[in-house]
Structures are given as C-alpha cells and as structure tokens.
C-alpha positions as CSV (number, residue, x, y, z in Angstrom):
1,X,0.0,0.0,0.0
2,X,1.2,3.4,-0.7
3,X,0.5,6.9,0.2
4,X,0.4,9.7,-2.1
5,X,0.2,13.8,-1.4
6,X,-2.2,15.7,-3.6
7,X,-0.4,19.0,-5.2
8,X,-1.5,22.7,-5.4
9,X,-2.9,20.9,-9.2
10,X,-4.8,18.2,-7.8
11,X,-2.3,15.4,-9.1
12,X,-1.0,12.6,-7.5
13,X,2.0,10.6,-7.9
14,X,1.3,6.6,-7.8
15,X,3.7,4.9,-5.3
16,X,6.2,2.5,-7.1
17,X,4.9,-0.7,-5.9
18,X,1.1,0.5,-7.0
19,X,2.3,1.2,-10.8
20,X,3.8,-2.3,-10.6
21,X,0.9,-3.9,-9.4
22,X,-1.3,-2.9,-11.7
23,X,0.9,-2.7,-14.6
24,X,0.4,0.9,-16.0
25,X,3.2,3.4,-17.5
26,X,3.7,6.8,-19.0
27,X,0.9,7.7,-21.5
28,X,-2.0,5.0,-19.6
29,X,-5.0,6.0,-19.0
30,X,-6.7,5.1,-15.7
31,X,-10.3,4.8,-14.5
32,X,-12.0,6.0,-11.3
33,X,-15.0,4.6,-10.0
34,X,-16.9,5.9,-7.2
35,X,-18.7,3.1,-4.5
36,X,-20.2,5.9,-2.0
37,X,-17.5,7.9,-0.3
38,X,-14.6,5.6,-2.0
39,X,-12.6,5.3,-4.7
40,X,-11.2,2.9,-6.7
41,X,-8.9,3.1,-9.7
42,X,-8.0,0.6,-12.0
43,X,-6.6,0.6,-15.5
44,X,-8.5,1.9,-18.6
45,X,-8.4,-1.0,-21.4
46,X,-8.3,1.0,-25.0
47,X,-10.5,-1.7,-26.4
48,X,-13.8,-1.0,-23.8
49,X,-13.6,2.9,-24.3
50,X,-12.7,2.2,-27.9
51,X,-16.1,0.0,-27.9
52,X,-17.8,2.1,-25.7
53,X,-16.7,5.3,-27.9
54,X,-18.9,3.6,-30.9
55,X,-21.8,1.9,-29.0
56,X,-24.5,4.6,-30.6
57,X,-23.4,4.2,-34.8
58,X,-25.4,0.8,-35.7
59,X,-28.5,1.7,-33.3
60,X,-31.8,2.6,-35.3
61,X,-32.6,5.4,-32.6
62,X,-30.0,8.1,-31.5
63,X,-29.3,8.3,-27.8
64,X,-31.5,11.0,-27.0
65,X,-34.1,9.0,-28.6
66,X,-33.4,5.8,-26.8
67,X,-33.7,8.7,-23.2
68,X,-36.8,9.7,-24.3
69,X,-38.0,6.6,-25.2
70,X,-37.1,5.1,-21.8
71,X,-38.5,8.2,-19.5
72,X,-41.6,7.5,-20.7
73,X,-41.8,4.1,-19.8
74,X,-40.9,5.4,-16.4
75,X,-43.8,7.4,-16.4
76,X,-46.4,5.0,-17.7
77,X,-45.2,2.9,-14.6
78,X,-45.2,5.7,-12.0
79,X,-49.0,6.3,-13.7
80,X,-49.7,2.6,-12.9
81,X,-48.3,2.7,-9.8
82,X,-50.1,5.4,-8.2
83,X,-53.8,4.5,-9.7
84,X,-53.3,0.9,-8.0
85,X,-53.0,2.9,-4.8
C-alpha cells in the first residue's frame, strides 16, 4: 500500500509498488469509479472505451431518442403505480 500527497494541481503521484501492481506506464489512461464515499482506480483498457466510444453508430434510434423513449416508460409505470394505490 502506498500513500500519495495531492499538489496545489490536484495530481498525484502513484507509489512504485502500485504502478507495478497494476501494470500501468507513462501515457496509460486510468479509471475511477466511485462506490459511496470511496474510490477505486484501475486501468483503462483502449478496447472498452474504444467500444464504448462507438456503441451509438449501428443503433436505429439516436441516444436522446433511446432517453426519451425510456423516461416514458418510467412514467407510464409511475401512472400505474399510483392509480393501483
């Protein structure tokens, strides 16, 4: 385990033995994810945000169309919910 000091930029340096654990060098991208008031870091993979970057061009609706659709579903539920009541 290692300790790191944040700088007057916000950065951190990663402790030796954390770079070699999880494998990353110069130019690697890394990935936060936030589980309540932790966080936990791990190494970004190019192929998932290279995936992820393209997940929209073979769908027949566009995202905000896909939202849209899916809000309303929430709101025929809610509808349903509260007339069962």
């Amino acid at each position: 385990m290692g300790i790191a000091k944040i700088t007057r930029n916000y950065q951190i340096t990663l402790p030796k033995d954390i770079r070699r654990i999880i494998s990353v060098k110069e130019g690697d991208e890394i990935m936060f994810i936030v589980d309540g008031d932790k966080v936990n870091f791990m190494k970004a993979k190019d192929d998932i945000i290279k995936r992820t970057a393209g997940i929209w061009k073979d769908m027949k609706e566009t995202g905000t169309e896909y939202q849209r659709r899916i809000r309303k579903g929430w709101s025929k539920r809610i509808k349903k919910q509260y007339a069962t009541r």
